[in-house]
C-alpha positions as CSV (number, residue, x, y, z in Angstrom):
1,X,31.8,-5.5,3.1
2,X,31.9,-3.9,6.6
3,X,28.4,-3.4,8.5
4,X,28.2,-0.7,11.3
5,X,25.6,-3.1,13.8
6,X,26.3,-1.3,16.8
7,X,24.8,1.8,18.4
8,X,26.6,4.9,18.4
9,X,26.5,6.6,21.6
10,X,29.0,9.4,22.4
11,X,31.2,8.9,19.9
12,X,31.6,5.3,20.2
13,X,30.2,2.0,19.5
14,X,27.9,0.5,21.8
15,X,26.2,-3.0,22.1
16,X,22.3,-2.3,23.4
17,X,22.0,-3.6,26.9
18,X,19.0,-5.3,26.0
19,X,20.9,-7.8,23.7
20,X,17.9,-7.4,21.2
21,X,18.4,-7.6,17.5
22,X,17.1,-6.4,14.0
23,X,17.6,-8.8,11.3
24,X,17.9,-7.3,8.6
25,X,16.8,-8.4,5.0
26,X,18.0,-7.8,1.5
27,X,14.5,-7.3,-0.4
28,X,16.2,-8.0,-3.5
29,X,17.1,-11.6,-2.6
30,X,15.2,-12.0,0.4
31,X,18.7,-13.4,2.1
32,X,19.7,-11.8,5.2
33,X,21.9,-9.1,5.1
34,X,23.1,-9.0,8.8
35,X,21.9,-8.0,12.4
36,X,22.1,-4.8,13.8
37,X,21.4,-3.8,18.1
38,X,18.1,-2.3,19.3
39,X,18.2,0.5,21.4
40,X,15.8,0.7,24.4
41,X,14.5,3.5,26.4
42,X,17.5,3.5,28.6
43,X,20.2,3.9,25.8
44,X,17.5,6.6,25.0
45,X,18.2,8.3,27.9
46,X,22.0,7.4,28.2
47,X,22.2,9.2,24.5
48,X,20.3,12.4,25.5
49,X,22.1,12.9,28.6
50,X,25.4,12.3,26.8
51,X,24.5,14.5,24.3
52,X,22.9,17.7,26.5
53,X,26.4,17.1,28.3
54,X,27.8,17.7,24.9
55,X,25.8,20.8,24.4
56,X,26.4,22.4,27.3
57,X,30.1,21.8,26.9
58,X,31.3,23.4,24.1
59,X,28.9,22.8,21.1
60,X,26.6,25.1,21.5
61,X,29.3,27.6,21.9
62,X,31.7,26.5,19.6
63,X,32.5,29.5,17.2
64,X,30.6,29.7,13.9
65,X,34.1,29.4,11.9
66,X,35.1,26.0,13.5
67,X,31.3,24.6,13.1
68,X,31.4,25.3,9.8
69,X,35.0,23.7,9.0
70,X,33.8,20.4,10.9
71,X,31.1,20.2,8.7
72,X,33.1,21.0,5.7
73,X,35.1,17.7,7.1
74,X,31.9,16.0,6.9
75,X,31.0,16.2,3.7
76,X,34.5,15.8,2.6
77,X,34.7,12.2,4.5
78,X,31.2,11.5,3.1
79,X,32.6,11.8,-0.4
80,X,35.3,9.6,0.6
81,X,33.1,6.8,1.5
82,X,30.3,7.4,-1.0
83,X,30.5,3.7,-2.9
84,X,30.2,1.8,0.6
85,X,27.4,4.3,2.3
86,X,25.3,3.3,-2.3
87,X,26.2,0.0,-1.4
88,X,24.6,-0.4,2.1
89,X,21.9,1.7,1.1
90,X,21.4,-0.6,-1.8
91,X,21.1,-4.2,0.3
92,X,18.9,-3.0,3.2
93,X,16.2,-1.7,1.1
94,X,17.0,-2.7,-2.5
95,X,17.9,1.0,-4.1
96,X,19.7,0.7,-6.9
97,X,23.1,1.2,-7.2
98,X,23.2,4.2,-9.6
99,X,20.6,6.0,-7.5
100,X,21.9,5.0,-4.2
101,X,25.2,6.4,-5.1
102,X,23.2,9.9,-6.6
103,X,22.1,9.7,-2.2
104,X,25.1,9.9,-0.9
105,X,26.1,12.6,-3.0
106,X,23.0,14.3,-2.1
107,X,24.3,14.3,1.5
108,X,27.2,15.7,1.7
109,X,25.9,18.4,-0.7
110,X,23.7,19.0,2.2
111,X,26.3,19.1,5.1
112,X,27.9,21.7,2.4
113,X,25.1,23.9,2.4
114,X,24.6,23.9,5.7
115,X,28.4,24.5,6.2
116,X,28.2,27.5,4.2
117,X,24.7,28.6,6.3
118,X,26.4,28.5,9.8
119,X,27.9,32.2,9.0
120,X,24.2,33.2,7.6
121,X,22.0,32.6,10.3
122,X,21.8,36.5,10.8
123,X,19.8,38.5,13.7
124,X,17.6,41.7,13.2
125,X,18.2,45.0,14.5
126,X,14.6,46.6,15.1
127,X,13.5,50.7,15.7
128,X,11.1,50.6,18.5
129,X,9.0,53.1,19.8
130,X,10.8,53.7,23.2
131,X,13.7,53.7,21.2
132,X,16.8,52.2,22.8
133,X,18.4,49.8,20.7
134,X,16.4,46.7,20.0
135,X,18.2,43.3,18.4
136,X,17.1,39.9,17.4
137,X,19.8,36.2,18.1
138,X,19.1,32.8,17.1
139,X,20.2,30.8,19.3
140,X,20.4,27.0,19.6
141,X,18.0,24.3,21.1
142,X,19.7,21.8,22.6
143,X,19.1,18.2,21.9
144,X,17.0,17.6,19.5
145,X,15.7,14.3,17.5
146,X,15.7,13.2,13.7
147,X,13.4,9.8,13.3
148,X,14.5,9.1,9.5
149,X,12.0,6.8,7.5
150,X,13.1,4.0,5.1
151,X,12.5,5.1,1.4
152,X,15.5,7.8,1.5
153,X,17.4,6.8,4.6
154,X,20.7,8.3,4.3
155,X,19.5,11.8,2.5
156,X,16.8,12.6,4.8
157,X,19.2,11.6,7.7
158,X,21.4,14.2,6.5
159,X,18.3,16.9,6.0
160,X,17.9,16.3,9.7
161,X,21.4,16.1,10.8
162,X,23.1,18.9,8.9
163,X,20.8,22.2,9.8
164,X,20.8,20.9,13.3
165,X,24.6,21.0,14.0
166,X,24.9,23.9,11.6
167,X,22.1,25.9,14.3
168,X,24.4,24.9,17.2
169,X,22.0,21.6,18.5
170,X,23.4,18.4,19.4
171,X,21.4,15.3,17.3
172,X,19.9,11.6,18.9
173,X,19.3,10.1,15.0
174,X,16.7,7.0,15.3
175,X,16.6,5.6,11.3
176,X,13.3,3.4,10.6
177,X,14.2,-0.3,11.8
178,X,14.9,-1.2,8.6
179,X,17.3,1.0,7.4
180,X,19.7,1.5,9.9
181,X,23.1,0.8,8.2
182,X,23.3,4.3,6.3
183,X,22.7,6.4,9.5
184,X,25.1,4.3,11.7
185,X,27.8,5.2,9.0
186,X,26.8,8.3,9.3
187,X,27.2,8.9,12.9
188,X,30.5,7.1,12.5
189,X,31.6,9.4,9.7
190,X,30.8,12.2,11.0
191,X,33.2,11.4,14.2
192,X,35.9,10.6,11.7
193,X,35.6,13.8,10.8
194,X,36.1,15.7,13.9
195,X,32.7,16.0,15.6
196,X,32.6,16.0,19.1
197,X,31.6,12.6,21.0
198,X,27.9,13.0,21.8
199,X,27.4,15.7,19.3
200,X,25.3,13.0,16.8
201,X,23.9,9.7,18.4
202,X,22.4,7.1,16.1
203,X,19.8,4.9,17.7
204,X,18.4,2.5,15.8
205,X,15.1,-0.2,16.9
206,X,12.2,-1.0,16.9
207,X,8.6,-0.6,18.4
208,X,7.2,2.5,19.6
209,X,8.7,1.9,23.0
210,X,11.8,3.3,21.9
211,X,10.3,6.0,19.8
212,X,8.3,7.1,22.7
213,X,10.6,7.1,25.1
214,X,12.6,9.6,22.5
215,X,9.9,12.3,21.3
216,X,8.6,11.9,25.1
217,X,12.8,12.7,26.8
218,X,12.4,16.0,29.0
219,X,16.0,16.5,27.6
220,X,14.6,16.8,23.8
221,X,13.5,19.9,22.6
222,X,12.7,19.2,18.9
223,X,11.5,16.4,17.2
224,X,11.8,16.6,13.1
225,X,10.1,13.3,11.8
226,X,9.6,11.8,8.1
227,X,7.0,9.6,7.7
228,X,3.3,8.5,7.6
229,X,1.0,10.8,8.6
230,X,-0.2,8.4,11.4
231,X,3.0,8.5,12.9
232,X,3.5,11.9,12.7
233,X,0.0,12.3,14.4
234,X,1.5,10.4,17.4
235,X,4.3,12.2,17.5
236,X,2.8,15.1,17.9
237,X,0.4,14.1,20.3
238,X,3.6,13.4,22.5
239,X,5.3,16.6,21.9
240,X,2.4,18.6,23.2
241,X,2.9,17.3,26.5
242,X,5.8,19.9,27.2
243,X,5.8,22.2,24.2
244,X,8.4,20.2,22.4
245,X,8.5,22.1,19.1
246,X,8.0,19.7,15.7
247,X,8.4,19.4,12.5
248,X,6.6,16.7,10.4
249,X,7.1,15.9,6.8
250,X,4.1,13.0,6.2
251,X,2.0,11.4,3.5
252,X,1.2,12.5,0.1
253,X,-1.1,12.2,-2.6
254,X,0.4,14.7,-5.4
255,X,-1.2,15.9,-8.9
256,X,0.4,15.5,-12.2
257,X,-1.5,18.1,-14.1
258,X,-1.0,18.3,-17.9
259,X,-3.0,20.7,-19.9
260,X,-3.1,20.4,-24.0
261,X,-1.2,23.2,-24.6
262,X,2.2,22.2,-23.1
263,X,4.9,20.0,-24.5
264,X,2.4,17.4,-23.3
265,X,4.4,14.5,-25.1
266,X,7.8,15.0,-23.1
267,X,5.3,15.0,-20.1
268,X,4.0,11.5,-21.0
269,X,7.5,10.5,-21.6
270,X,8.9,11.6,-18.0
271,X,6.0,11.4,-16.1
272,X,6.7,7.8,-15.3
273,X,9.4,8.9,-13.6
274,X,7.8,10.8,-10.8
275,X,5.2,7.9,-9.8
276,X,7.4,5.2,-10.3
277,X,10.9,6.2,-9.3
278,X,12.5,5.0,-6.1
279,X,9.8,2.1,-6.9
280,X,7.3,4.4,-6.0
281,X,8.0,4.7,-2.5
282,X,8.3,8.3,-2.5
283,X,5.5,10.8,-0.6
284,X,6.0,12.8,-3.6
285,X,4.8,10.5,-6.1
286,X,2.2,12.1,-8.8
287,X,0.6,9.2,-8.9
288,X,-2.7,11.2,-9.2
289,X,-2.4,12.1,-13.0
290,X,-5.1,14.7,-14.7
291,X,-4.3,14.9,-18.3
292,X,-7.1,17.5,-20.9
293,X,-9.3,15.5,-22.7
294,X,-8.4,16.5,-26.0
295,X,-5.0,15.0,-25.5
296,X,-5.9,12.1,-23.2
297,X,-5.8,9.0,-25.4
298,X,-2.5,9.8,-26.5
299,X,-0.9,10.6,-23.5
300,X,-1.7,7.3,-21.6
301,X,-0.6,5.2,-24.9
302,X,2.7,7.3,-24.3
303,X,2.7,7.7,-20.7
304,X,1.9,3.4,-20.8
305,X,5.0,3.1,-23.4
306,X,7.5,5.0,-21.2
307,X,6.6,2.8,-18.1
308,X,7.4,-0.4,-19.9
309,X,10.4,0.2,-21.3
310,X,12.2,0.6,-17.7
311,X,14.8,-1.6,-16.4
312,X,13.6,-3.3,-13.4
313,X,15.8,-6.0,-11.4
314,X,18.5,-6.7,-9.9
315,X,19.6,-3.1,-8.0
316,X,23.6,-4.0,-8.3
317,X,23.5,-3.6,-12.3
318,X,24.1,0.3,-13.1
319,X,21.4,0.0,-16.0
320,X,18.6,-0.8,-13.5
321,X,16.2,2.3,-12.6
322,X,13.4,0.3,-10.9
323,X,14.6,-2.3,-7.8
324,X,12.4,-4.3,-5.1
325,X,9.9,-2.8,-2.7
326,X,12.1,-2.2,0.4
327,X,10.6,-5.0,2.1
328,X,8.3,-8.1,1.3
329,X,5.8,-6.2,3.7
330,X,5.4,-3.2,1.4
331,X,4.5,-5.1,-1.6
332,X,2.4,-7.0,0.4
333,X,0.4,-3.6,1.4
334,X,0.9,-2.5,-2.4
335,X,-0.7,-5.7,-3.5
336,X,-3.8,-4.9,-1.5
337,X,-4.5,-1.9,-3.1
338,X,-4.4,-3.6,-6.7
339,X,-6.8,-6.0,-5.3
340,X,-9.2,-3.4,-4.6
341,X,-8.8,-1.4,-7.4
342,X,-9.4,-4.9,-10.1
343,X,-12.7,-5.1,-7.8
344,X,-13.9,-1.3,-8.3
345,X,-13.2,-2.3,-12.1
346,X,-10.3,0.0,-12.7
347,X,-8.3,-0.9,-16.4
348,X,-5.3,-2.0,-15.9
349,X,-3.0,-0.3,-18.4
350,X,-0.2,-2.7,-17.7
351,X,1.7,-3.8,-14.7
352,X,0.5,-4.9,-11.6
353,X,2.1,-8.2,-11.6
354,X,5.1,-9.3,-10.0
355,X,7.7,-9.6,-12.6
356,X,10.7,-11.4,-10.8
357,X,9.8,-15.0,-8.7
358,X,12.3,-13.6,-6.3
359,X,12.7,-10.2,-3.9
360,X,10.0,-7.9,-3.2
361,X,9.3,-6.6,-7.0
362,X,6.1,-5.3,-8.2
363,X,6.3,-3.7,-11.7
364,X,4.6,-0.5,-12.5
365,X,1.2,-0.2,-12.6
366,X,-0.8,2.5,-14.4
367,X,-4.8,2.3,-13.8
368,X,-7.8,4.3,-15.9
369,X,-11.5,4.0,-15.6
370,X,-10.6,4.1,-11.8
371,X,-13.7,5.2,-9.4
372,X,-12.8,8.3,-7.7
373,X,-13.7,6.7,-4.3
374,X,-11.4,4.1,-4.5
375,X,-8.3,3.5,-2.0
376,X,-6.2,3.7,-5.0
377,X,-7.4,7.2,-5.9
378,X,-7.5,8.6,-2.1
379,X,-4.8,7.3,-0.3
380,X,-1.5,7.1,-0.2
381,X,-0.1,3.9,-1.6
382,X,3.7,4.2,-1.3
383,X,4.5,1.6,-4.5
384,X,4.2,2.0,-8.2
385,X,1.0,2.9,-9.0
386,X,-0.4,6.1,-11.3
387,X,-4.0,6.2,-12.0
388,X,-4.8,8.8,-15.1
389,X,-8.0,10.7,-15.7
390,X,-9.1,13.2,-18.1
391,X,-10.5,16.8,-17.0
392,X,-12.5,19.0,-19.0
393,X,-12.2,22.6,-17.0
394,X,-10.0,24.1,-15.1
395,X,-12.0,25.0,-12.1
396,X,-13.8,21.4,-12.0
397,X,-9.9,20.0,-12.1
398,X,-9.1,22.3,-9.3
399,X,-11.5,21.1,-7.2
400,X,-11.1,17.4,-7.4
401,X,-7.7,17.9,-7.3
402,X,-7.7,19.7,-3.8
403,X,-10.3,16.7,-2.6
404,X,-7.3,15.8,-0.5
405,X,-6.4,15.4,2.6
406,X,-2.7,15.6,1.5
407,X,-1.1,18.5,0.1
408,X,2.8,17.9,-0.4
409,X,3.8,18.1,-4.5
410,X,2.7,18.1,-7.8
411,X,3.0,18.9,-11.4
412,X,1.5,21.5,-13.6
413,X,2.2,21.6,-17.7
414,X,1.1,24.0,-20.1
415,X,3.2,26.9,-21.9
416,X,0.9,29.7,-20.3
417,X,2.3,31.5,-17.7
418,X,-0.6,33.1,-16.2
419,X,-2.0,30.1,-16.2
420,X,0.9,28.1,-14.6
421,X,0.9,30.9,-11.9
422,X,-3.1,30.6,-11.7
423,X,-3.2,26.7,-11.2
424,X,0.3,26.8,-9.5
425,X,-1.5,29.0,-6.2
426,X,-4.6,27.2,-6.3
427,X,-3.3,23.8,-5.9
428,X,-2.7,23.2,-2.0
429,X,0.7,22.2,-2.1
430,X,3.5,22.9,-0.3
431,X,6.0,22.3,-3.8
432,X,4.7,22.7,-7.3
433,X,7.1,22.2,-10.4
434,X,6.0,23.9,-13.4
435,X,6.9,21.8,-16.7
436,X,9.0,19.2,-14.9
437,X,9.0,16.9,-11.8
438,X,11.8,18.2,-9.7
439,X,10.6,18.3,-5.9
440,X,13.7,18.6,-3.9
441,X,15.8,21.3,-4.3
442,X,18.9,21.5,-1.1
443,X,18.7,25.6,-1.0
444,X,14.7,25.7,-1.3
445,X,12.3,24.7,1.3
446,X,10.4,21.4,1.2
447,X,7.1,20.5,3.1
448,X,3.3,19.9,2.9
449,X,0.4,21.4,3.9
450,X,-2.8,19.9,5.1
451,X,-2.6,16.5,6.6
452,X,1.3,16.2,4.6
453,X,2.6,17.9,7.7
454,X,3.9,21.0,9.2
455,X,7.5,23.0,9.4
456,X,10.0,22.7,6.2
457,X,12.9,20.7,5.6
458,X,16.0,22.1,3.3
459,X,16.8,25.7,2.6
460,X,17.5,28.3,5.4
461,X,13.8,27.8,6.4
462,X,15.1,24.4,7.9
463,X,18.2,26.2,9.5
464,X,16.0,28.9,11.4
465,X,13.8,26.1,12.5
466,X,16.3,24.9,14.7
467,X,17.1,27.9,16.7
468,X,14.9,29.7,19.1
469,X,14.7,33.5,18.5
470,X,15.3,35.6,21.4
471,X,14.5,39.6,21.4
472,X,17.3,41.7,23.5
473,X,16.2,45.5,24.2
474,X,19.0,47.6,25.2
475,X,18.0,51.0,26.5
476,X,19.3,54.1,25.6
């Protein structure tokens, strides 16, 4: 199989000047996988120059028509290529096949969406008191950056990508060090399919050197980052130095919230599901599960059930649903928190253990007893691990789920509406699913609130967020 290892800098392939390397590793096999350029600060600025050049020269003004058809092209030549973009995606952070595949299908449903956006990006016309005539444009940024993290490369690459050129903006991509294969094919995809050299730049390294010398580029005028709230923190820190605007989807601590009178079995039975898929690396996760007391026994001997009966392994097989941590560093960081929480004298369920001698695998772990001031109860873990408790009120629940500093997803179950609506506004969320798990929906808005970041990805929310919105008064 081919691996893109080079930068892509206006259109073309580029070996970084520095001569520095990423080896990359398979987590499944620990074997390496290949080795793939770092970019430095000065292809940083090589890349934003090139692509400003590119804005200013016929991007931004392309007509809305021809945007949408090259993005159209996109998505078509993304289909094309869907099996190599699973199968790249699968040996640089261990996905599995099945859902790898699932993420590249998810892309170029997004470049389609956004496609179909370009000729939606309306204006208002506004009465004013002097009247006159008084009109609203969205117009594009410029150059604007995408950092991408490793748990969903090529998807949230595409988030990123797609609304950007759809708004008229030119894109410097930087994927997480790790995970650069998916956006380099990307970059070279999308110039097979007719987009202008300079228009999208992929940029992968490592350190925040390079990072830095991104957000910080006078030439940048939007940074849209996925990540840990840490980072995020930085990046914002950096952005404030001129203005640049941001958008930052970070950590997450989400509520699984199951009251006794909803289907409360079928939530037992697919609850696993939203802790534990992707291995758990997902900010999503409900790995903070609050189940009624009157039904709690039962639930965790189901909930406990469901986890063991999935397939991990080996993420090539189409029957596997669970694959390695993306790197023998995250289990390592997963591993910690067990530790802590077999100290603090939480049950261990089952899982916990490392279940293959080989690769990064931890198997699910579900926790009860667990003190409420534990790491494993407050922060964000990023691997498979659900800790359950019971709740006897409403408003009690509420509270303790709100005792957050995150607030990105979660659950509610129960067959009350008014209820569902009650618990849905209280919960500080920005995404609450009501008798099912499903977070990410491409024509809705995703995003967090609190500490799990600010602007939205998805949806024509995303699409508005990279224009600038300029009021023209014409008088009469």
């Amino acid at each position: 199989m081919s691996y893109p290892t080079q930068l892509f800098i206006n259109g073309q392939r580029q070996s970084s000047k520095s001569g520095r390397k990423i080896t990359l590793l398979n987590p499944s096999t620990e074997q390496p996988v290949c080795e793939v350029d770092a970019a430095s600060p000065a292809e940083v600025d090589a890349a934003c120059t090139s692509a400003h050049k590119a804005w200013e020269n016929g991007w931004r003004d392309l007509p809305p028509g021809k945007r949408a058809e090259i993005l159209f092209n996109i998505a078509r030549v993304l289909r094309d290529n869907q099996q190599w973009i699973a199968k790249l995606e699968m040996e640089q952070i261990g996905k599995p096949i099945a859902d790898a595949r699932d993420e590249a299908s998810l892309g170029a449903r997004v470049f389609e969406y956004y496609a179909g956006g370009v000729s939606r990006l309306y204006g208002q016309t506004i009465p004013v008191a002097r009247g006159g005539f008084d009109f609203t444009l969205r117009q594009p940024m410029g150059v604007t950056a995408a950092i991408a993290p490793w748990n969903f490369p090529f998807p949230i690459a595409c988030w990123k990508v797609a609304p950007a050129l759809a708004a008229g903006n030119c894109v410097i991509l930087k994927p997480a060090s790790i995970s650069p294969l998916t956006a380099l094919a990307l970059g070279e995809l999308a110039s097979q399919a007719g987009l202008p050299p300079g228009v999208l730049q992929v940029l992968p390294g490592a350190g925040a050197a390079m990072g830095d010398a991104l957000v910080t580029h006078p030439l940048v005028r939007k940074v849209s980052f996925t990540g840990s709230t840490e980072v995020g923190r930085r990046i914002m820190e950096l952005a404030s130095r001129d203005l640049k605007r941001v958008s930052l989807e970070l950590g997450g601590k989400s509520p699984n919230i199951v009251f006794a009178d909803s289907d409360w079995r079928k939530a037992a039975e697919s609850s696993p599901m939203s802790v534990f898929a992707n291995t758990g690396q997902d900010c999503c996760a409900r790995s903070r599960v609050f189940v009624e007391r009157s039904i709690f026994d039962e639930f965790v001997a189901r909930f406990v059930d469901a986890t063991q009966k999935l397939v991990i392994g080996d993420p090539s097989k189409e029957e596997t649903q669970l694959g390695p941590m993306a790197s023998m560093a995250q289990r390592s960081s997963v591993e910690d928190f067990l530790v802590d929480a077999r100290k603090g004298g939480a049950r261990f369920a089952c899982g916990g253990d490392r279940p293959v001698a080989t690769g990064a695998f931890v198997s699910p772990a579900v926790l009860v007893g667990i003190e409420k001031s534990s790491r494993c109860w407050k922060e964000e873990i990023f691997g498979p691990v659900a800790a359950i408790t019971p709740f006897d009120d409403e408003a009690s629940m509420i509270k303790e789920v709100n005792d957050s500093p995150y607030g990105l997803s979660g659950s509610v179950w129960t067959h009350d509406i008014r209820k569902a609506l009650r618990v849905s506004r209280a919960v500080q969320s920005g995404v609450i699913s009501v008798n099912c798990h499903n977070s990410v929906h491409v024509e809705a808005p995703f995003g967090g609130f609190k500490m799990s970041g600010i602007g939205r990805d998805l949806g024509m929310t995303a699409l508005e967020g990279y224009t600038e919105l300029k009021n023209i008064y014409v008088a009469d």
